[in-house]
N, C-alpha and C positions, 0 to 999 in steps of 0.2 A: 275090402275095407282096410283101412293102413288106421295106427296107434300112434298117437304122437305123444311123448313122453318129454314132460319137462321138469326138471327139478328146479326150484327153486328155494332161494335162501332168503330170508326176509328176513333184513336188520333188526337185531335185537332191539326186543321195545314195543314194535311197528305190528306188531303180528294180528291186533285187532282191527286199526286201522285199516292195513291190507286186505281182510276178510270181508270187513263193507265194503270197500274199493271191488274187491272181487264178485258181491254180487250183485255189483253195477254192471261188471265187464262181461258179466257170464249173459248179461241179456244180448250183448254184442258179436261174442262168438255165435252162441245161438241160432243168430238170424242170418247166417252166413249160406250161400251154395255149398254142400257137401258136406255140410255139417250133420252128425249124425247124434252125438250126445257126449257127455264130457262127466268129469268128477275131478274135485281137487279134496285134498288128505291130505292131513300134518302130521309130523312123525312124531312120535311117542319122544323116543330119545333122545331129538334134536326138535324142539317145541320152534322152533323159527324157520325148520325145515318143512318143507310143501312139495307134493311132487302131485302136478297137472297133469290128468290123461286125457286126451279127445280122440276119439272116434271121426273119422273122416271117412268119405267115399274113395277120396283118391289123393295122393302126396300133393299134386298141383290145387286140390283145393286149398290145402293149408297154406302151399309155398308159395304161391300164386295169386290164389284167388285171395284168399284172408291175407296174407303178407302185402300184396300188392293193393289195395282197399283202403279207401278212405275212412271204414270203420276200425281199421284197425292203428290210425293214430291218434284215433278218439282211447282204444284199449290198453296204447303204447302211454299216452298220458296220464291213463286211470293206475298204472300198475308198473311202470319201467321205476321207479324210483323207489320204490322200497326193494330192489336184489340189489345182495352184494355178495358174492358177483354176481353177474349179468349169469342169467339162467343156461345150462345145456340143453338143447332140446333135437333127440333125436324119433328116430320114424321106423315101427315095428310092421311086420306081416303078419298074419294067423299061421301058426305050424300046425298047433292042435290044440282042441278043445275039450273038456271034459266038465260034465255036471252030472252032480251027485241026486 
């Protein structure tokens, strides 16, 4: 399973807006091959700060599969226009796990 990790910054102001936009968008990844399950979190500190995590089977479902998709310019619509800037989004592995 790969993590994908995106920060994103959402224009002072916009941050409720954005949140309904998002779970519009969250039905959209959702319904994707390889999708496994997702959460997005706003940071305490930085209230316009968001950072996106999904769960994927494999980096090509994300980069590929969902990147290359016609739902994903429906998602690109829902949500590209409230970062400034444009989001980082990188791609984790499992090293290790632990529960309490």
């Amino acid at each position: 399973m790969i993590l994908e990790v995106a920060t994103l910054n959402v224009i002072a102001g916009r941050e409720l807006e954005f949140e309904t936009a998002f779970r519009k968008a969250s039905d959209i990844i959702a319904s994707m091959s390889g999708y496994v399950s997702h959460q997005l979190q706003r940071c305490i500190e930085h209230p316009n700060r968001y950072v996106l995590l999904v769960n994927w089977d494999s980096l090509e479902d994300h980069t590929e599969g969902f990147r290359g998709s016609i739902q994903y310019d429906e998602w690109r619509a829902l949500l590209h226009h409230f970062y400034e800037p444009f989001p980082t989004v990188e791609h984790y592995s499992l090293v290790m796990e632990n529960h309490l």
